[in-house]
N, C-alpha and C positions, 0 to 999 in steps of 0.2 A: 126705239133707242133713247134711255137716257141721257140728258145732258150732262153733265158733269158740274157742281159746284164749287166753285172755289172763296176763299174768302181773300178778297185784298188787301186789309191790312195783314194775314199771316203769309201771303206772300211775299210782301212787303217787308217786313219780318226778318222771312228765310234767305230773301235775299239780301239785304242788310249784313248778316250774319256772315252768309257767305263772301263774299264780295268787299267786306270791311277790312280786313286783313291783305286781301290781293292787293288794294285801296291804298291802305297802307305803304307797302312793302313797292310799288309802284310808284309813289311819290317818293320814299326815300331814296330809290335809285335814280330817278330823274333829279332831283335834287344835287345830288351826289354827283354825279355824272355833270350838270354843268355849272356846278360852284367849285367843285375843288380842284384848286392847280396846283398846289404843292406839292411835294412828296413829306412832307415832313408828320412822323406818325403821332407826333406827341400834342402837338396844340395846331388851331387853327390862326393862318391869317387872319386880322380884322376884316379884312375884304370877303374872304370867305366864308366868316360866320357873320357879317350882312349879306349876304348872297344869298347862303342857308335861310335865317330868320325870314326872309323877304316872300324866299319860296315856297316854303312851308306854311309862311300865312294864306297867301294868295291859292296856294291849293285847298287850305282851310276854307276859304271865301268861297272859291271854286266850288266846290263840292256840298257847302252848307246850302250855296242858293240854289243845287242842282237838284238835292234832298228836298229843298221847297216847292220848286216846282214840279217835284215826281210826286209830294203828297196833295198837291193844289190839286193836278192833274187824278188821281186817284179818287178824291175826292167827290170830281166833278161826275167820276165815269159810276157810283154810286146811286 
């Protein structure tokens, strides 16, 4: 029986790919969900677009140093 080859960076890759958009579309709704208390459809509170700005970075944070250590890790398993 064959083993199977895979490459890890095109895994890495497809996954990315995949999962960038879900990534996405999941932090905009958490975001959304506990910044915004107004109803108001036309402009945001100051309050709540430092809320937004705040959460969207830190998910930016979040996610850059998680990217690092899934390529550290990657690397190592090389």
């Amino acid at each position: 029986m064959e083993e199977e080859q895979y490459s890890i960076p095109m895994l890495g890759n497809q996954l990315s790919e995949r999962f960038g958009q879900d990534i996405a579309y999941t932090t905009v709704q958490k975001c959304q969900n506990h910044c915004i208390s107004s109803y108001s459809e036309g402009s945001l509170l100051p309050t709540e677009e430092k809320c937004l700005r705040n959460c969207f970075l830190k998910s930016y944070d979040f996610f850059k140093y998680a990217d690092e250590e899934i390529k550290f890790f990657l690397r190592q398993k090389q």
